[in-house]
MMTF fields as JSON, N, C-alpha, C and O atoms, coordinates in Angstrom:
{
  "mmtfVersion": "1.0.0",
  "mmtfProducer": "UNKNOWN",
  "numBonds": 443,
  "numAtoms": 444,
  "numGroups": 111,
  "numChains": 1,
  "numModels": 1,
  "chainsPerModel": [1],
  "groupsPerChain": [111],
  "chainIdList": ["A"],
  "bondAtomList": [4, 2, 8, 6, 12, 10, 16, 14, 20, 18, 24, 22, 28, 26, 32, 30, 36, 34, 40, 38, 44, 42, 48, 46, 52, 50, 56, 54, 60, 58, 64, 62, 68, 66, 72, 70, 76, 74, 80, 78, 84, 82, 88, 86, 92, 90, 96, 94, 100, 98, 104, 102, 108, 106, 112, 110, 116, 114, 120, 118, 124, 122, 128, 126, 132, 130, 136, 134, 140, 138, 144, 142, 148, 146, 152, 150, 156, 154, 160, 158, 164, 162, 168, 166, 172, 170, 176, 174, 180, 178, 184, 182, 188, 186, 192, 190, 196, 194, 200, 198, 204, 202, 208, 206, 212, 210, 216, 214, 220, 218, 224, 222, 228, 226, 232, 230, 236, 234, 240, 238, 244, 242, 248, 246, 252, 250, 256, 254, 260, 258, 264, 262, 268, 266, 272, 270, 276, 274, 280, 278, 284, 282, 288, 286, 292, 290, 296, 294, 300, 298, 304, 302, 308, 306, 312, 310, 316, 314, 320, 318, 324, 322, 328, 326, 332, 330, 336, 334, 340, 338, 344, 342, 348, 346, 352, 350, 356, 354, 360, 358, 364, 362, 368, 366, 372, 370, 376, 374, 380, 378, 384, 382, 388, 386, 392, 390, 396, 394, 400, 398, 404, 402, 408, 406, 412, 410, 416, 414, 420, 418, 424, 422, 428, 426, 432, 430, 436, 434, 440, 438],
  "bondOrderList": [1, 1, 1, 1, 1, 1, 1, 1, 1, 1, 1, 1, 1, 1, 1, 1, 1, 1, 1, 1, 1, 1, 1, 1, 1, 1, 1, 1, 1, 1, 1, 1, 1, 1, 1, 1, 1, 1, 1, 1, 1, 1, 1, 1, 1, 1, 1, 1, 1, 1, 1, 1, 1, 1, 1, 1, 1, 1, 1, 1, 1, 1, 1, 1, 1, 1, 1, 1, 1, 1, 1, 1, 1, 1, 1, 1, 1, 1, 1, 1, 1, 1, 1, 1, 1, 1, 1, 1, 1, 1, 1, 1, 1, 1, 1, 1, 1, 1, 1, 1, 1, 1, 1, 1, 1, 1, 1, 1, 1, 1],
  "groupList": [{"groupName": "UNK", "atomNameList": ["N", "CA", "C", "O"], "elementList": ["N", "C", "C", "O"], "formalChargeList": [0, 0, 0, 0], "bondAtomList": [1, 0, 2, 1, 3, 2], "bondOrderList": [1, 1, 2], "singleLetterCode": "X", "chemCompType": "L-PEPTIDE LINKING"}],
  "groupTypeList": [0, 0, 0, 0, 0, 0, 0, 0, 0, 0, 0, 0, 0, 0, 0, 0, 0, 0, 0, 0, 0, 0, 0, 0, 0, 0, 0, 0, 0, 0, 0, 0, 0, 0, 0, 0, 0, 0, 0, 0, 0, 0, 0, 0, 0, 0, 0, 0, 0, 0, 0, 0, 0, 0, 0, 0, 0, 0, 0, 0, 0, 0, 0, 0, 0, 0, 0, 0, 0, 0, 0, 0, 0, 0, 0, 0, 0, 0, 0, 0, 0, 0, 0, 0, 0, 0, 0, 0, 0, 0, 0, 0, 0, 0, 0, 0, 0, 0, 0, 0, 0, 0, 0, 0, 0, 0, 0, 0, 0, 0, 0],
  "groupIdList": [1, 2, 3, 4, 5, 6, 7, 8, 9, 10, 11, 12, 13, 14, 15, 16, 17, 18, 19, 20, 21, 22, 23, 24, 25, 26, 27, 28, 29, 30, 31, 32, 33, 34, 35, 36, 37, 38, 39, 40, 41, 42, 43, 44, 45, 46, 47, 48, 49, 50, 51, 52, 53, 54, 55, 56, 57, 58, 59, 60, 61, 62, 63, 64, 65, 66, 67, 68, 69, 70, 71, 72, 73, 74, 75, 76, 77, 78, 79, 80, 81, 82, 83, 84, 85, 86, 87, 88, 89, 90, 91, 92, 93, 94, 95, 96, 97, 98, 99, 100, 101, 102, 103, 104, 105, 106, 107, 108, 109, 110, 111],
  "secStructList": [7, 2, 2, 2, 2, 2, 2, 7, 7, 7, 7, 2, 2, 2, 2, 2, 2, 2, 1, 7, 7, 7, 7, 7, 1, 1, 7, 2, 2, 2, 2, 2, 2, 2, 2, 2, 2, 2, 6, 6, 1, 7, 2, 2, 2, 2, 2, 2, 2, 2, 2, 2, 2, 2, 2, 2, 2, 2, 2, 2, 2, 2, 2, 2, 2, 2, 2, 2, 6, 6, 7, 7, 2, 2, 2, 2, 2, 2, 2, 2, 2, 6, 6, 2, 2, 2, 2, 2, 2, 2, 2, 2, 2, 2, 2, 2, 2, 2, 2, 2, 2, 2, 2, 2, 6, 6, 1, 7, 6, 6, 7],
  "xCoordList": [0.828, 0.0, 0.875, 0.647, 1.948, 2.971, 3.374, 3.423, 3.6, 4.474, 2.654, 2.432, 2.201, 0.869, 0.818, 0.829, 0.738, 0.656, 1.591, 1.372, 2.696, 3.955, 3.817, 4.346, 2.997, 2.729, 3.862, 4.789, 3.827, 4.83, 3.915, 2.862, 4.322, 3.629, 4.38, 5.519, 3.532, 3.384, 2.562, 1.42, 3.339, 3.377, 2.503, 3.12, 0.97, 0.194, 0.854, 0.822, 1.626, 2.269, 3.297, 3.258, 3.935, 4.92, 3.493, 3.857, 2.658, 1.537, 1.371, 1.182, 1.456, 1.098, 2.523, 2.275, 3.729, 4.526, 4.291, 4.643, 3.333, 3.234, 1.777, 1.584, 0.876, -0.042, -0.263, 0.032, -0.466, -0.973, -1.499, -2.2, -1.265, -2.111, -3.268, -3.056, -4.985, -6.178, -5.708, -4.856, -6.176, -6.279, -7.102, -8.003, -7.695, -9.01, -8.779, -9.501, -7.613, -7.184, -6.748, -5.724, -8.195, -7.562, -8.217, -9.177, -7.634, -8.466, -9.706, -9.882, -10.977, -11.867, -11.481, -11.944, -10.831, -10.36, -10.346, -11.04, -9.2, -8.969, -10.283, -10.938, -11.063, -12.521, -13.383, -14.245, -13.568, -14.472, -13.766, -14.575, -12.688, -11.996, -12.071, -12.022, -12.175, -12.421, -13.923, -14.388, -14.508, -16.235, -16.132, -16.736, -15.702, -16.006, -15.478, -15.875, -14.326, -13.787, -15.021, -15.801, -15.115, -16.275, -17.341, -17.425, -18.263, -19.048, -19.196, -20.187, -17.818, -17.519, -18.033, -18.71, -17.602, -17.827, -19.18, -19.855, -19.518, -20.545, -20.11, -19.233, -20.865, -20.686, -21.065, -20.606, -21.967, -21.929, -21.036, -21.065, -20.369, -19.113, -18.465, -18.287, -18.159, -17.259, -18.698, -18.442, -19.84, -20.497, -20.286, -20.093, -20.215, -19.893, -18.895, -18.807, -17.636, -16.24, -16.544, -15.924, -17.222, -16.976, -18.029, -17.546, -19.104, -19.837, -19.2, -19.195, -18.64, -17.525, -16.67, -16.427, -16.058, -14.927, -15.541, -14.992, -16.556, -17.333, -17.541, -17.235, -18.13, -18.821, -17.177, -16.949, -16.463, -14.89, -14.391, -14.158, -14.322, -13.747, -15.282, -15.183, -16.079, -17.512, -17.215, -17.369, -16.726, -16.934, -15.298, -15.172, -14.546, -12.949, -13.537, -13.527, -13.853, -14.265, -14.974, -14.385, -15.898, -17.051, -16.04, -16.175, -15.368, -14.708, -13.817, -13.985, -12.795, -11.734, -12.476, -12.041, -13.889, -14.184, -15.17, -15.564, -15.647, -16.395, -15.107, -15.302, -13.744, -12.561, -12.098, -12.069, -11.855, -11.245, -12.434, -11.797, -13.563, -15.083, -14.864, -15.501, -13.844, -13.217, -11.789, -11.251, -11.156, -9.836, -9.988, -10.95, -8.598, -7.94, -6.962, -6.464, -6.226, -4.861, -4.912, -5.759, -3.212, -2.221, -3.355, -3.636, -3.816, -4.635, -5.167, -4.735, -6.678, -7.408, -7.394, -8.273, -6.459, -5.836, -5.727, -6.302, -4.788, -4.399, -5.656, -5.948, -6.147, -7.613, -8.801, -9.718, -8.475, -9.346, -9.2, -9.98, -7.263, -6.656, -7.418, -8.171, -7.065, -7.106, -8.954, -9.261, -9.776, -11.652, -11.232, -11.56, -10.339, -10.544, -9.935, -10.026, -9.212, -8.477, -9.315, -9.02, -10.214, -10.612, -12.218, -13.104, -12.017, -13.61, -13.093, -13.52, -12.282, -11.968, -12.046, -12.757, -11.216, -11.719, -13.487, -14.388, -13.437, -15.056, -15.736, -16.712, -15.71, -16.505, -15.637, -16.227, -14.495, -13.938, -15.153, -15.78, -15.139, -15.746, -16.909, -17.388, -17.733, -18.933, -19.145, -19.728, -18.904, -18.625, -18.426, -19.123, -17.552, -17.711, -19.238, -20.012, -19.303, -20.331, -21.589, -22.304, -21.748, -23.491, -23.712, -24.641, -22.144, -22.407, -22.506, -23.39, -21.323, -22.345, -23.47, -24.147, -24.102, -24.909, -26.064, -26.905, -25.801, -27.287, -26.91, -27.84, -25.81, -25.461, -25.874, -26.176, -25.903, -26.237, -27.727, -28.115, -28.7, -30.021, -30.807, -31.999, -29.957, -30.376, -29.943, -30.11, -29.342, -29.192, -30.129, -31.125, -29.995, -31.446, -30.711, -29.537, -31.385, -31.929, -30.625, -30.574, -29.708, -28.865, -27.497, -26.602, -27.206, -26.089, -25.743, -24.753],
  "yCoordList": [-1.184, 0.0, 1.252, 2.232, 1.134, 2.285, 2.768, 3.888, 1.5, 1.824, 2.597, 3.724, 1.897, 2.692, 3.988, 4.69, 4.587, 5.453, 6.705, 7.905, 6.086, 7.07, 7.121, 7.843, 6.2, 6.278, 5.351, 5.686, 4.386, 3.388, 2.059, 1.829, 1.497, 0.134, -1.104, -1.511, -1.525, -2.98, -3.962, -3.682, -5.26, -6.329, -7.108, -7.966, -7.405, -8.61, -9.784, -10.362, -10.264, -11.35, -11.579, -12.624, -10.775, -10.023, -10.185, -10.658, -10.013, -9.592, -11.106, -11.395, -12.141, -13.307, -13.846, -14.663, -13.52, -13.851, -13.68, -14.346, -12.197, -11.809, -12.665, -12.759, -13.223, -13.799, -15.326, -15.989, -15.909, -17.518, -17.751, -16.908, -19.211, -19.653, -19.684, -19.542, -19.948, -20.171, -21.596, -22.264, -21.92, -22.957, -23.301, -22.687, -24.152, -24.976, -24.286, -24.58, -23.417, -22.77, -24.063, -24.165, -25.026, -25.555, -27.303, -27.357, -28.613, -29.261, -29.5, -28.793, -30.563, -31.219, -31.508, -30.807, -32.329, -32.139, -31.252, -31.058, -30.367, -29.106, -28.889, -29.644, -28.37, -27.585, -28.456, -27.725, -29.402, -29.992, -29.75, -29.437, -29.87, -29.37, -27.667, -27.224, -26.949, -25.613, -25.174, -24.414, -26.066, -25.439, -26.528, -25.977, -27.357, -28.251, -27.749, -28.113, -26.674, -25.648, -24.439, -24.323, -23.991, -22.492, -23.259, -22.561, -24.273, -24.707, -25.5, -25.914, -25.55, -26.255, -24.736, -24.916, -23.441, -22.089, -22.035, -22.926, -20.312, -19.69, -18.91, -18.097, -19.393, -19.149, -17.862, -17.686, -16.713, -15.665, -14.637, -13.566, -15.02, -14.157, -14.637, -13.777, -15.713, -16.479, -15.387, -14.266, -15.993, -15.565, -14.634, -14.176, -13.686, -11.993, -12.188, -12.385, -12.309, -11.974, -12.732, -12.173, -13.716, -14.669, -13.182, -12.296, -13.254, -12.178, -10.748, -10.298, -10.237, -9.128, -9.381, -8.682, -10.335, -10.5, -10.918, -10.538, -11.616, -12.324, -10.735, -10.653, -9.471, -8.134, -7.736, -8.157, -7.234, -7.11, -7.071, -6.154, -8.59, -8.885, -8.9, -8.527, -9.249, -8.566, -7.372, -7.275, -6.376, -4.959, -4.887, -4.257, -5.372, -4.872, -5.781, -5.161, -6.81, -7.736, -6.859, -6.459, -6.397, -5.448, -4.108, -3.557, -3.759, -2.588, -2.633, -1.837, -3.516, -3.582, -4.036, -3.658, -5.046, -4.884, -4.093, -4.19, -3.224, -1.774, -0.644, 0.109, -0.814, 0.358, -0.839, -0.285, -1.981, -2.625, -2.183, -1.608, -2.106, -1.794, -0.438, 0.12, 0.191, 1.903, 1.897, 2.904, 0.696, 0.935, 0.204, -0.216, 0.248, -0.55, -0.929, -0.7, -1.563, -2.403, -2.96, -3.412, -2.676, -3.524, -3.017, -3.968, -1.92, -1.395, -2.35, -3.238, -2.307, -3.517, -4.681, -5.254, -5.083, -6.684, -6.809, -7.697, -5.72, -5.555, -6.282, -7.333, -5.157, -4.499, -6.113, -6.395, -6.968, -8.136, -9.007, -9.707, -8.78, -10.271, -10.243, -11.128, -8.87, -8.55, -8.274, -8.084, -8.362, -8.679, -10.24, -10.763, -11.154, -12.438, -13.066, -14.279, -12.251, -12.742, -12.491, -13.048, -11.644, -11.131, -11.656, -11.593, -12.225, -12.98, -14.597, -14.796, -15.391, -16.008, -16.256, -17.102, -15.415, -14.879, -14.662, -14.948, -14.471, -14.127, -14.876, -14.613, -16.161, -17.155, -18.134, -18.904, -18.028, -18.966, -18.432, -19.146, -17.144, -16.775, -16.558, -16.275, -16.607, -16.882, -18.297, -18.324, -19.005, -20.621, -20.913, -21.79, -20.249, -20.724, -19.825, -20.364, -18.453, -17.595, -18.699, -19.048, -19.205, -20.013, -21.027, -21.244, -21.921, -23.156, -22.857, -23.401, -21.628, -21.41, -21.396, -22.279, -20.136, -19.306, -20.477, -20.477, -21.628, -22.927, -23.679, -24.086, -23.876, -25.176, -24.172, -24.54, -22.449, -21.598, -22.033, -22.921, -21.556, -21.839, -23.456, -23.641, -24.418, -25.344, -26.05, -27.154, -24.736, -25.297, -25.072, -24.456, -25.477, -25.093, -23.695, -23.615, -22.636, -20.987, -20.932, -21.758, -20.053, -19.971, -20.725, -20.631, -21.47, -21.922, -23.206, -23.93],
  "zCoordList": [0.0, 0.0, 0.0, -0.709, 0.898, 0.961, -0.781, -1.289, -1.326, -2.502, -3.667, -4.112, -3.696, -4.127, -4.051, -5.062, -2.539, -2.042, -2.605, -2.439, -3.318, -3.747, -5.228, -6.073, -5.298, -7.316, -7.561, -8.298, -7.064, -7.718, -7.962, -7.367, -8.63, -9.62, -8.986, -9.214, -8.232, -7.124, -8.168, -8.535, -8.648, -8.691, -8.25, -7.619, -8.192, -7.38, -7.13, -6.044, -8.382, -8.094, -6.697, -6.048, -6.46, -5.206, -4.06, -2.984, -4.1, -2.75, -2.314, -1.133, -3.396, -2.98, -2.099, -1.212, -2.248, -1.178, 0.266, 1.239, 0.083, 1.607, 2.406, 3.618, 1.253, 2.038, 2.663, 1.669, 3.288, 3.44, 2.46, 1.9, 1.883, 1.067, 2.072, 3.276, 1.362, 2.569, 3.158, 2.572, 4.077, 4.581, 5.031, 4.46, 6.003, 6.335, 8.35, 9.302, 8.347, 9.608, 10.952, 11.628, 10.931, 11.778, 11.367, 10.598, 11.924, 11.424, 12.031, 13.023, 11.654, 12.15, 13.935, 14.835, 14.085, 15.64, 16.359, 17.357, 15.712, 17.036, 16.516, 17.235, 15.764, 16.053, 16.753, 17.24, 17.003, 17.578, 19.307, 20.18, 19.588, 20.977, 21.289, 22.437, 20.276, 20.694, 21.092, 21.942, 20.013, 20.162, 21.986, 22.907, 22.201, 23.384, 24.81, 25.917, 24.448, 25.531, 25.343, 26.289, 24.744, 24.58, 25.293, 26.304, 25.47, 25.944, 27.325, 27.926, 27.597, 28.671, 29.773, 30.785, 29.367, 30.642, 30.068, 29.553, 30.351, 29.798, 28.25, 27.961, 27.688, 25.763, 25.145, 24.017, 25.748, 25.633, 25.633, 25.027, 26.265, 25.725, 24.377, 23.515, 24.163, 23.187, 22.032, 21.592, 21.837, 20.658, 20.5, 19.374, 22.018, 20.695, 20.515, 19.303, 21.118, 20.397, 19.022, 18.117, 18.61, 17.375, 16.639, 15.934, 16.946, 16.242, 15.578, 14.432, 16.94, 16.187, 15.481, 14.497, 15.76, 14.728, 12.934, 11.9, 13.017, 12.29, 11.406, 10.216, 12.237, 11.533, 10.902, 9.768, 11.35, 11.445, 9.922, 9.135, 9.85, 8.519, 7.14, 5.971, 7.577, 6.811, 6.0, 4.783, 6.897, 6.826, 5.977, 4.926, 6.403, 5.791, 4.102, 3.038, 4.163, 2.66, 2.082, 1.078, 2.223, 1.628, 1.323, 0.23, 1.961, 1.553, 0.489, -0.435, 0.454, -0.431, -1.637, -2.724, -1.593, -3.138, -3.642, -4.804, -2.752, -3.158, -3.881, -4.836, -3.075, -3.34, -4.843, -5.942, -4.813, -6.02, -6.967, -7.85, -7.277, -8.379, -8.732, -9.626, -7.948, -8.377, -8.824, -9.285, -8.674, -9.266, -10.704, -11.347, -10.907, -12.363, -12.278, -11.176, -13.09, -12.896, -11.584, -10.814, -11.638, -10.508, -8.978, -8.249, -8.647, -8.007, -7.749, -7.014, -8.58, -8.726, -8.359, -7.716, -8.717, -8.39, -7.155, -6.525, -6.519, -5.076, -4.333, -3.763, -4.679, -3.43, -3.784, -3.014, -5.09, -5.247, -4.345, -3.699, -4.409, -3.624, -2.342, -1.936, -1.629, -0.576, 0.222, 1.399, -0.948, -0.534, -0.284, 0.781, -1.491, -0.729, 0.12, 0.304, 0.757, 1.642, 3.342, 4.399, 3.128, 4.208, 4.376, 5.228, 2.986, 2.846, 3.904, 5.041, 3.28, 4.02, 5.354, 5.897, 5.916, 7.564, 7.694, 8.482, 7.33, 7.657, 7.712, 8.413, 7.098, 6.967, 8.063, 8.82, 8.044, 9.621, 10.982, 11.764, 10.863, 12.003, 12.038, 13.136, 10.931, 10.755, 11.376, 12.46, 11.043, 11.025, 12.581, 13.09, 13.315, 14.492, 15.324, 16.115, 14.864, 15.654, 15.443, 16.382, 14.035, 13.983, 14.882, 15.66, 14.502, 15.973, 17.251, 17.913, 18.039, 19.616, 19.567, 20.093, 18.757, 18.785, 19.079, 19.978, 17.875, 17.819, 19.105, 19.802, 19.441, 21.003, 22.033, 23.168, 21.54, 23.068, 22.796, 23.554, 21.802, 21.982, 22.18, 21.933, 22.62, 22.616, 24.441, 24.959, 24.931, 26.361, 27.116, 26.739, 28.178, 29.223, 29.273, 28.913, 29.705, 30.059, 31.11, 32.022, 30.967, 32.031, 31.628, 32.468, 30.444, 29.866, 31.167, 31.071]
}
């Protein structure tokens, strides 16, 4: 972004060094041990932090490809990589916010 910022011509190809490939973040296991720690206390807390974070990257995804639908070129590209990179995230944490959210409404009243 710096080099953008100066009117210099950044490479997408170069941006992919700096990112993770996606990954699946964690496997089947550890998620079934994390959702089983969040539920083991009280889960209201865990849902909002999952919820905010969940709005978080929503809001940064939605932005970079509202600002990429105004650029061109190398710009463009940037700001594409970078909606899907943040889309990604979003759906990790989507993904965990729906499962409390259904194991919170399915406990007795009081967690």
């Amino acid at each position: 972004m710096d080099e953008l910022h100066r009117g210099k011509e950044v490479d997408p190809g170069q941006l992919q060094d700096l990112v993770l490939e996606p990954t699946d973040y964690f496997d089947e296991r550890a998620k079934k041990e994390f959702m089983e720690q969040c539920l083991h206390g009280s889960m209201v807390p865990d849902v909002t932090v999952f919820n905010t974070a969940w709005l978080i990257e929503k809001d940064l995804s939605e932005f970079y490809a509202a600002m990429a639908s105004k650029a061109q070129g190398k710009v463009k590209d940037a700001l594409s990589m970078l909606s899907r990179w943040e889309r990604q995230h979003e759906m990790f944490f989507r993904q965990f916010r729906d499962k409390l959210s259904e194991a919170y409404a399915q406990m007795p009243w009081g967690g």
